[in-house]
C-alpha positions as CSV (number, residue, x, y, z in Angstrom):
1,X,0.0,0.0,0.0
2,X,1.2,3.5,-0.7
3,X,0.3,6.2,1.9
4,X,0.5,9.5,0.4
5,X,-1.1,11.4,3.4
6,X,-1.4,15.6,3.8
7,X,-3.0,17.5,6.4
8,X,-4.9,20.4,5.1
9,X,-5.8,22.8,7.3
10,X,-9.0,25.4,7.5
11,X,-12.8,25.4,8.0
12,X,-13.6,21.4,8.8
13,X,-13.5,20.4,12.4
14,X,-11.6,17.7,11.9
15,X,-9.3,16.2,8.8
16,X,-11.5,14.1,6.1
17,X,-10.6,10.8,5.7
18,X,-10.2,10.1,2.1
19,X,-8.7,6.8,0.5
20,X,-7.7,6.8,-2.8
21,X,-7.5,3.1,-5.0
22,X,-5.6,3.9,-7.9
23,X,-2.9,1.5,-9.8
24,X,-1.0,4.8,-11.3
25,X,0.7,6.6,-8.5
26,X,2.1,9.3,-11.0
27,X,-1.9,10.1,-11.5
28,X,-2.1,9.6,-7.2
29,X,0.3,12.1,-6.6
30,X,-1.5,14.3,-9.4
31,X,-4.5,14.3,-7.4
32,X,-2.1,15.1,-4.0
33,X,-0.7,17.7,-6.4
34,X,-4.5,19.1,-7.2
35,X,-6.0,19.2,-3.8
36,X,-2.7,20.3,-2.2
37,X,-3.9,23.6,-4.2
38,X,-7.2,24.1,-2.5
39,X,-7.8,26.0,0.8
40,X,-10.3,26.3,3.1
41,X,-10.7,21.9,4.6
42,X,-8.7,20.2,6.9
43,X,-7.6,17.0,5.0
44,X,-5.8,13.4,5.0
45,X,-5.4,11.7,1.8
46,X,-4.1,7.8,1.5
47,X,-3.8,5.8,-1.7
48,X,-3.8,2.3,-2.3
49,X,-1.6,1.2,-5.6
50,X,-3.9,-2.2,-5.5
51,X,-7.2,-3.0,-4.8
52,X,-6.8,-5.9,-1.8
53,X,-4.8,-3.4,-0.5
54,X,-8.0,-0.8,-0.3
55,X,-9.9,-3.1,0.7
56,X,-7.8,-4.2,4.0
57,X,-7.4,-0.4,5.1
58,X,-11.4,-0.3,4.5
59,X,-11.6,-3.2,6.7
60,X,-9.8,-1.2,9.5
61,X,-12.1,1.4,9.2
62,X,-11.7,5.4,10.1
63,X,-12.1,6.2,6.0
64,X,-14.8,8.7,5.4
65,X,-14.7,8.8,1.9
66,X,-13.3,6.2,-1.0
67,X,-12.1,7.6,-4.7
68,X,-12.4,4.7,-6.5
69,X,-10.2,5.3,-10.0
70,X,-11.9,3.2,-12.6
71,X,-9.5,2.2,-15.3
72,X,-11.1,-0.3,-17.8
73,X,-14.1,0.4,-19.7
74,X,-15.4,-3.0,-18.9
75,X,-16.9,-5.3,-16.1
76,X,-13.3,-5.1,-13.9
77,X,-14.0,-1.7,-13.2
78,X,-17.4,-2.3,-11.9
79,X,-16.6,-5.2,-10.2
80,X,-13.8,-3.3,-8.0
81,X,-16.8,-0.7,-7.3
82,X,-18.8,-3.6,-6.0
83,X,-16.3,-5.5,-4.0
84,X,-16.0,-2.0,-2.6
85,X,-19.0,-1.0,-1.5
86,X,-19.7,-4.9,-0.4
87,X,-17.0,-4.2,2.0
88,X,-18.4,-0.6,3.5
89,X,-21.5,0.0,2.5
90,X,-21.6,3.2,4.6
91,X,-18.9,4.5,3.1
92,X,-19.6,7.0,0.0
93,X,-17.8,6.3,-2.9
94,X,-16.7,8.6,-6.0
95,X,-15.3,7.2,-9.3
96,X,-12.5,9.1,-10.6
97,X,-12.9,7.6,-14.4
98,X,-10.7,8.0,-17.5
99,X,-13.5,7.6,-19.6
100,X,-16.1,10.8,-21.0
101,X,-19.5,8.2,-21.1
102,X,-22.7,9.4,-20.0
103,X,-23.6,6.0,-20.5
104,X,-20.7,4.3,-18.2
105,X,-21.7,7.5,-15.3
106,X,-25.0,6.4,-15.2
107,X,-23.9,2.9,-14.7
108,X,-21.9,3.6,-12.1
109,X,-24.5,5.5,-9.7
110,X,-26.8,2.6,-10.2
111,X,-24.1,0.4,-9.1
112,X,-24.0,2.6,-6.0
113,X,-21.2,5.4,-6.4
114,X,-22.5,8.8,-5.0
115,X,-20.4,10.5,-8.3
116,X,-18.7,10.0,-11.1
117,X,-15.7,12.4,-12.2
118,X,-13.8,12.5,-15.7
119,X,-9.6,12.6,-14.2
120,X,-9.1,14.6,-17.3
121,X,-11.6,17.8,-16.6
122,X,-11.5,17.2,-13.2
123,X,-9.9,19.7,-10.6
124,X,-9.1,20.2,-7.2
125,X,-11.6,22.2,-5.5
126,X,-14.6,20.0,-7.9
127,X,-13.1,16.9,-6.1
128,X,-13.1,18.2,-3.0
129,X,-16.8,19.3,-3.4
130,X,-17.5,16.3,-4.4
131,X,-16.4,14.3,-1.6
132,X,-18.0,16.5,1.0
133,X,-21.2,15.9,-1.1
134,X,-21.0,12.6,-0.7
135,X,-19.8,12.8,2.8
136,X,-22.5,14.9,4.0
137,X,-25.3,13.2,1.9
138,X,-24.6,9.5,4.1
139,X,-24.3,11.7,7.3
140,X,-28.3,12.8,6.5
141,X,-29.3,9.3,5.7
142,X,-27.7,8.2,8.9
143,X,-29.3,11.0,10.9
144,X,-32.7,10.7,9.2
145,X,-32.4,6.8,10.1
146,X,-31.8,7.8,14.2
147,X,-34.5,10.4,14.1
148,X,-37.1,8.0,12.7
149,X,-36.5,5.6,15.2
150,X,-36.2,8.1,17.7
151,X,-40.3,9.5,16.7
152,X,-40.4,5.8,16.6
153,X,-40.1,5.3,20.4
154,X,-42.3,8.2,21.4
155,X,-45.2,6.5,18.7
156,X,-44.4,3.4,20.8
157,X,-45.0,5.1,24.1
158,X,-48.0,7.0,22.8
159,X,-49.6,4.0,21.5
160,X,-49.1,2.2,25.2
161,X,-50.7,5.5,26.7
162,X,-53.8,4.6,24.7
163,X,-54.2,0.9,24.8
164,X,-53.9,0.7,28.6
165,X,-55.3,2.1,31.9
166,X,-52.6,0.7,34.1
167,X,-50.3,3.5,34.4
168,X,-48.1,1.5,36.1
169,X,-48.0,-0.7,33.3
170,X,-47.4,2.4,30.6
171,X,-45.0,3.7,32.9
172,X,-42.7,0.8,32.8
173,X,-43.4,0.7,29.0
174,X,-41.8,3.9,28.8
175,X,-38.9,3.7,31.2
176,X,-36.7,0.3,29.5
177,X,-37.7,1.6,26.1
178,X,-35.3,4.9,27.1
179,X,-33.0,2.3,29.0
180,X,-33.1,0.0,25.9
181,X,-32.3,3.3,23.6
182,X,-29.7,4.8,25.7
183,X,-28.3,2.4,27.2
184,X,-28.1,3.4,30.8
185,X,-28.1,1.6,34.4
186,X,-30.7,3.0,35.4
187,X,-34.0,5.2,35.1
188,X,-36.9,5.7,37.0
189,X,-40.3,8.7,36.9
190,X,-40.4,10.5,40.2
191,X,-43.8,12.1,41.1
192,X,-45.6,14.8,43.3
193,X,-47.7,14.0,46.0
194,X,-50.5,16.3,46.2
195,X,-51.2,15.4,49.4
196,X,-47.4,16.1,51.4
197,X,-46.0,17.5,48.5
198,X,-43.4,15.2,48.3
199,X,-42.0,13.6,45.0
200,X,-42.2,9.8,45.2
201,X,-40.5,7.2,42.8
202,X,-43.2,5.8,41.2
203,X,-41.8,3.7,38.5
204,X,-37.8,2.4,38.0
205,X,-36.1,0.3,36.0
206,X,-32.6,-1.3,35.9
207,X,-30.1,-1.7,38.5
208,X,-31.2,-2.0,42.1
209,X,-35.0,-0.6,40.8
210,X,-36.4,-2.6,43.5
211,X,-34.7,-0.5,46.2
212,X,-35.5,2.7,44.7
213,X,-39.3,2.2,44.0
214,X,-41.7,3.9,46.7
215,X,-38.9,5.7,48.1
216,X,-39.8,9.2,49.0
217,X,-37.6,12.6,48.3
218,X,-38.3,16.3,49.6
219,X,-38.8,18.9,47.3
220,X,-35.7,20.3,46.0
221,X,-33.7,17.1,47.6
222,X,-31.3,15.8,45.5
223,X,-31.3,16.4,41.5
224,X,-34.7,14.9,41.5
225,X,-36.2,17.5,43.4
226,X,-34.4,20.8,42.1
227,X,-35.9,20.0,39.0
228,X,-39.2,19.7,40.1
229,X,-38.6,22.9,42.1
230,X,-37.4,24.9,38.6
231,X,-39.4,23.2,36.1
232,X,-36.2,23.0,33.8
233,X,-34.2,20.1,32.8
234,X,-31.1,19.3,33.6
235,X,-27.9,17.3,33.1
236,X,-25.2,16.6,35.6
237,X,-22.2,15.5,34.1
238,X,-20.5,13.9,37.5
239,X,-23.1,14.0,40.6
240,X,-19.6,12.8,42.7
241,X,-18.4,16.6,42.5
242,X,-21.8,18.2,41.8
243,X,-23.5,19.2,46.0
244,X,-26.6,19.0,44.6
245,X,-26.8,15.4,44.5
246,X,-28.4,13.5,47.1
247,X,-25.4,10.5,48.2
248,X,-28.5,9.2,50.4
249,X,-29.6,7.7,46.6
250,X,-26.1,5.7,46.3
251,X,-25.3,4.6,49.9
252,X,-29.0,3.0,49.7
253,X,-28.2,1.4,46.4
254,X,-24.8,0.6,46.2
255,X,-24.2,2.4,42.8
256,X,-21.9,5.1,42.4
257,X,-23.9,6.9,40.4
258,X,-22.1,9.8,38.5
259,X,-24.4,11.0,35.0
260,X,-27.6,12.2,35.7
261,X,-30.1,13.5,33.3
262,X,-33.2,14.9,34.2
263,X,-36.2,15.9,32.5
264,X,-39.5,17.4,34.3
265,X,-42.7,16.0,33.8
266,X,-45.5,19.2,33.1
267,X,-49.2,19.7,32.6
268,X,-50.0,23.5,31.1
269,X,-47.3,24.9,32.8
270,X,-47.4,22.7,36.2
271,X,-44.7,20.5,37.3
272,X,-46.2,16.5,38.4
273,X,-43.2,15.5,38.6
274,X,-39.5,14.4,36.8
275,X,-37.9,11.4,34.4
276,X,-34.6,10.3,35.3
277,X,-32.2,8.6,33.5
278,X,-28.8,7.5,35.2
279,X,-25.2,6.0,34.8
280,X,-22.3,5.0,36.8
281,X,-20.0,6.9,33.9
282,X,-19.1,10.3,34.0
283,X,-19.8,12.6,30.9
284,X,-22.0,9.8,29.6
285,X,-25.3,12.5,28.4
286,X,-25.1,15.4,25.8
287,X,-27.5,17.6,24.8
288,X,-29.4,14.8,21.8
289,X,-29.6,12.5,25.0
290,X,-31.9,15.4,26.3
291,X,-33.5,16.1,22.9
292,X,-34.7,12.4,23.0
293,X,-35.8,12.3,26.9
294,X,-37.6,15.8,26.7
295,X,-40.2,14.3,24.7
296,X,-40.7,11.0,26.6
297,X,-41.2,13.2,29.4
298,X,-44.0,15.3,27.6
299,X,-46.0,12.4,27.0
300,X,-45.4,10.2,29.8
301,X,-47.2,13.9,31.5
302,X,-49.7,14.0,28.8
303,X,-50.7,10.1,30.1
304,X,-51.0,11.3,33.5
305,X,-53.9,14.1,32.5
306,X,-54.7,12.7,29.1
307,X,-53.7,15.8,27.5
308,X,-50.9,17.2,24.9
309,X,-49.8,13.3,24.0
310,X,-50.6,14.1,20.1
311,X,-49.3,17.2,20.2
312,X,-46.1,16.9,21.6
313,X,-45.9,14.0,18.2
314,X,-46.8,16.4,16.4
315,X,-44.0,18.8,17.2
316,X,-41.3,15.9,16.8
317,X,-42.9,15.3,13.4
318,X,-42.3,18.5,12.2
319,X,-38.4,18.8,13.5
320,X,-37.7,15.7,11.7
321,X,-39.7,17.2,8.6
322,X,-37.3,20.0,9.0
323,X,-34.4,18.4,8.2
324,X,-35.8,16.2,5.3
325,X,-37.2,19.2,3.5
326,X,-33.3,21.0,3.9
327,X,-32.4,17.9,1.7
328,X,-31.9,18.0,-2.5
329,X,-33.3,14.8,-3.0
330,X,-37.1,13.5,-2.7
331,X,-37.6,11.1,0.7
332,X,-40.8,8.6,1.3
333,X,-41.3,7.2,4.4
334,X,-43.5,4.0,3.6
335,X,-45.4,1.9,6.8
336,X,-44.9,-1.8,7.1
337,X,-48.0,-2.1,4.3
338,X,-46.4,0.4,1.6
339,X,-48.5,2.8,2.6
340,X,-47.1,6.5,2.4
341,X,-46.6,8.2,5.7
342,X,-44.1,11.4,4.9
343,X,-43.0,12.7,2.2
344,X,-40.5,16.0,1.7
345,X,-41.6,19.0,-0.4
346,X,-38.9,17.6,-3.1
347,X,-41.0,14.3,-3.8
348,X,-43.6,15.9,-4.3
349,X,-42.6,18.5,-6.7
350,X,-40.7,15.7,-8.2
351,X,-44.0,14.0,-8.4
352,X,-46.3,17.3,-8.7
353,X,-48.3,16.1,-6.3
354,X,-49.3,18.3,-3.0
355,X,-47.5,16.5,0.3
356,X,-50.9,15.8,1.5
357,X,-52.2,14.1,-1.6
358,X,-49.6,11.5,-1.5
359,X,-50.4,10.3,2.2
360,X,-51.7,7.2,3.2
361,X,-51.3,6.5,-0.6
362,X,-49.7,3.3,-1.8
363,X,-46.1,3.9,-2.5
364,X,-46.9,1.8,-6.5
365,X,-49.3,4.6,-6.9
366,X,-46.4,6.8,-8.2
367,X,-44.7,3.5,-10.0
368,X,-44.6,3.1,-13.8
369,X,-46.6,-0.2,-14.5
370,X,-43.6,-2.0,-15.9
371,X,-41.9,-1.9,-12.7
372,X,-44.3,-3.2,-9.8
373,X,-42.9,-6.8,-10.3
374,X,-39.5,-5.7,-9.7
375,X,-40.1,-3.2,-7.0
376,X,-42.8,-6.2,-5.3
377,X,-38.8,-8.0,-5.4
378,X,-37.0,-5.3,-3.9
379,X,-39.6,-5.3,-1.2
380,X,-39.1,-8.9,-0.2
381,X,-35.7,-7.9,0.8
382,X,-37.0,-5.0,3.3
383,X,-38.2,-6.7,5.8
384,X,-34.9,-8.9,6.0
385,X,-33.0,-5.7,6.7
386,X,-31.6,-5.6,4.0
387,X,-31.6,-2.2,2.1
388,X,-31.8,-2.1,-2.0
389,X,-30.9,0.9,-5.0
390,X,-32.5,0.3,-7.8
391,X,-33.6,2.4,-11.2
392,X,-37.4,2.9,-11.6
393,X,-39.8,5.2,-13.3
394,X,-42.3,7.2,-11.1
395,X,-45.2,9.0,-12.6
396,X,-46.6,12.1,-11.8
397,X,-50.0,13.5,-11.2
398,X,-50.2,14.4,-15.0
399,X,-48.7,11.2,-16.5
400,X,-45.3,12.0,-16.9
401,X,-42.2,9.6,-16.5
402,X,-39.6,10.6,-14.1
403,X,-36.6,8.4,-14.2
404,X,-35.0,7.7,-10.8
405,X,-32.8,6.3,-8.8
406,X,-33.9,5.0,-5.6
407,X,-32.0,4.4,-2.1
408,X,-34.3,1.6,0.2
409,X,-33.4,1.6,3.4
410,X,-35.7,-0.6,6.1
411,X,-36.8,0.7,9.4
412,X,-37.1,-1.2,12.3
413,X,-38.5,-1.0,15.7
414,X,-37.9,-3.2,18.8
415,X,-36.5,-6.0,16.0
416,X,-39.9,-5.2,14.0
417,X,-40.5,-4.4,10.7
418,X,-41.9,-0.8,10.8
419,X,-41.4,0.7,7.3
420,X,-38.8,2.1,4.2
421,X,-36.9,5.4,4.3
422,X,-36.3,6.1,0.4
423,X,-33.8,8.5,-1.0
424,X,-35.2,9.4,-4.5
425,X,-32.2,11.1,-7.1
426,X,-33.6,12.3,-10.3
427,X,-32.1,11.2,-13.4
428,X,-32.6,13.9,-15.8
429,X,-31.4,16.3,-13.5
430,X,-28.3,14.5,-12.9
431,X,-25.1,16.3,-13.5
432,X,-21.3,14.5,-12.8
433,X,-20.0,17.5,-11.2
434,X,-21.2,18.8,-7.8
């Protein structure tokens, strides 16, 4: 293997990892040579001479980005792109071609490539583009993927809030879903007591639960009841140097507790009481840890007084819609059954459909005839977990063919089945350079 590696330093946060598989290191170093001459990124270029040699750095991981030089115009060169992209499949991947061919480009991001560059037209600060494109793009599939089955959770919860009457029962529901999710020791729902006033542990899960169940904590004691006391949540990065923790909690359980994050439980503007989440790791919650709970806590509230449950999915419905509309491609979010549950602005003017017409629609509604028996294939894989990218032909609300692209991935919940998140790129308004 031949390392050519740089720093580059400017705007990025930290350097890009980029590997470059290419057999002709005079045209390697060209490309050191070309990107060396761009400012602004911090950067870290490597270069494998052979392929078994990128694909053993790829199978150590850290590589953000692959450049994948494809030399013949024939089935080698695809076949190294597969092999690739068999190996990390989260990786993006770029091909830096010899080869001016529409035909061969669009061959190549069906096979899976996120672009496809001519070396001979190509410069620096176009490649470099190109890979934060790509970059970014798998960082919003990922992120879309967590937020989904973060709304995913709180549907959960919701649902449990309206099949059942045993609070307790709901309660629990809701306290080793966040355990399962965040992985913590421990989490429990404290609550007021109208009648002293005092906040009781009503529910707990994990570690020692047993202990801390029924137990009984002033009002402003301990983290527990500051919260309560302020009505704003909080998150104690080491309760072994913070005085506001109560050590009562850990001499009665044994754990050394030392995260803490704490969420209160409202009702129009009144505090029943707080969700806590704990671990016996320091620095183990940041702020998304607290962007999940806050919500959890809203509904487990809205159970208590039947109230604001809906609305508070309603408001984490719209953040995620947020950042799918930001996005340049179309994204369907299909149930278990196919049927349409989201769908970004982009879709839609893709398909020229309003958002809302397309709900609850079947997703081979907007499928060219010809298609459905390959697309009922591609499903058949879904609920296997494994994801698909295939070439269809959608139609829009007037008849016309759109050509696309289309990234499956499958959703699941708790091990179930819940949906597909698909990524649609339009063909026509394809362009190799980004």
């Amino acid at each position: 293997m031949c390392n050519l590696c740089y720093d580059w330093v400017g705007m990025e946060d930290r350097p890009i990892k980029a590997l470059l598989i290419e057999e002709d290191l005079r045209y390697a170093w060209r490309v050191r040579e070309m990107l060396l001459q761009v400012r602004g990124a911090l950067f870290h270029l490597e270069c494998a001479s052979q392929l078994s040699a990128g694909l053993d750095r790829l199978e150590m991981g850290g590589v953000d980005v692959v450049v994948l030089g494809l030399a013949p115009q024939d089935t080698l060169g695809f076949d190294a792109l597969a092999r690739v992209l068999a190996r990390a499949p989260s990786v993006p991947l770029i091909v830096l071609s010899r080869f001016d061919d529409p035909a061969l480009a669009m061959k190549a991001i069906r096979k899976g490539a996120q672009d496809y560059l001519i070396r001979g037209e190509v410069e620096g600060t176009q490649l470099a583009c190109s890979m934060r494109y790509a970059i970014e793009r798998k960082r919003m599939e990922a992120m879309l993927a967590q937020q989904y089955h973060e709304v995913g959770l709180l549907n959960r919860a919701i649902q449990a809030f309206g099949s059942s009457l045993d609070l307790d029962k709901v309660l629990a529901t809701v306290l080793e879903e966040t355990r399962h999710i965040l992985g913590v020791v421990a989490c429990s729902v404290w609550m007021v007591e109208p009648e002293t006033g005092d906040l009781v542990c009503r529910q707990a899960a994990g570690q020692k639960s047993d202990v801390v169940s029924g137990w009984r904590l002033a009002m402003g004691e301990g983290i527990a009841g500051l919260v309560a006391i302020e009505g704003q949540s909080l998150i104690v990065p080491d309760a072994a140097v913070d005085e506001r923790h109560f050590v009562g909690v850990d001499q009665l359980t044994g754990l050394a507790l030392r995260s803490i994050l704490t969420v209160p439980l409202q009702v129009r503007g009144k505090v029943i009481g707080v969700l806590q989440v704990l671990d016996t790791a320091p620095n183990r919650f940041s702020t998304a840890d607290l962007t999940l709970l806050e919500p959890l806590g809203t509904a487990a509230a809205a159970a208590l007084e039947n109230a604001r449950v809906y609305e508070e999915a309603e408001r984490l419905r719209a953040f995620n819609e947020k950042i799918v509309q930001s996005l340049e491609e179309g994204v369907l979010l299909d149930d278990a059954a196919g049927h349409i549950t989201f769908v970004n602005s982009k879709a839609a003017d893709l398909l020229g459909y309003a958002s809302e017409e397309l709900l609850g629609q079947h997703r081979m509604v907007v499928l060219a005839p010809e298609y459905l028996i390959a697309i009922e294939e591609e499903s058949a894989k879904w609920a296997k977990g494994i994801s698909s990218r295939y070439e269809a032909e959608l139609l829009t609300k007037d008849g016309r063919r759109v050509p696309v692209i289309v990234s499956a991935r499958p959703m699941f919940s708790d091990g179930r089945f819940t949906g597909v998140l698909s990524v649609l790129i339009n063909l026509n308004g394809h362009k190799g350079e980004r």
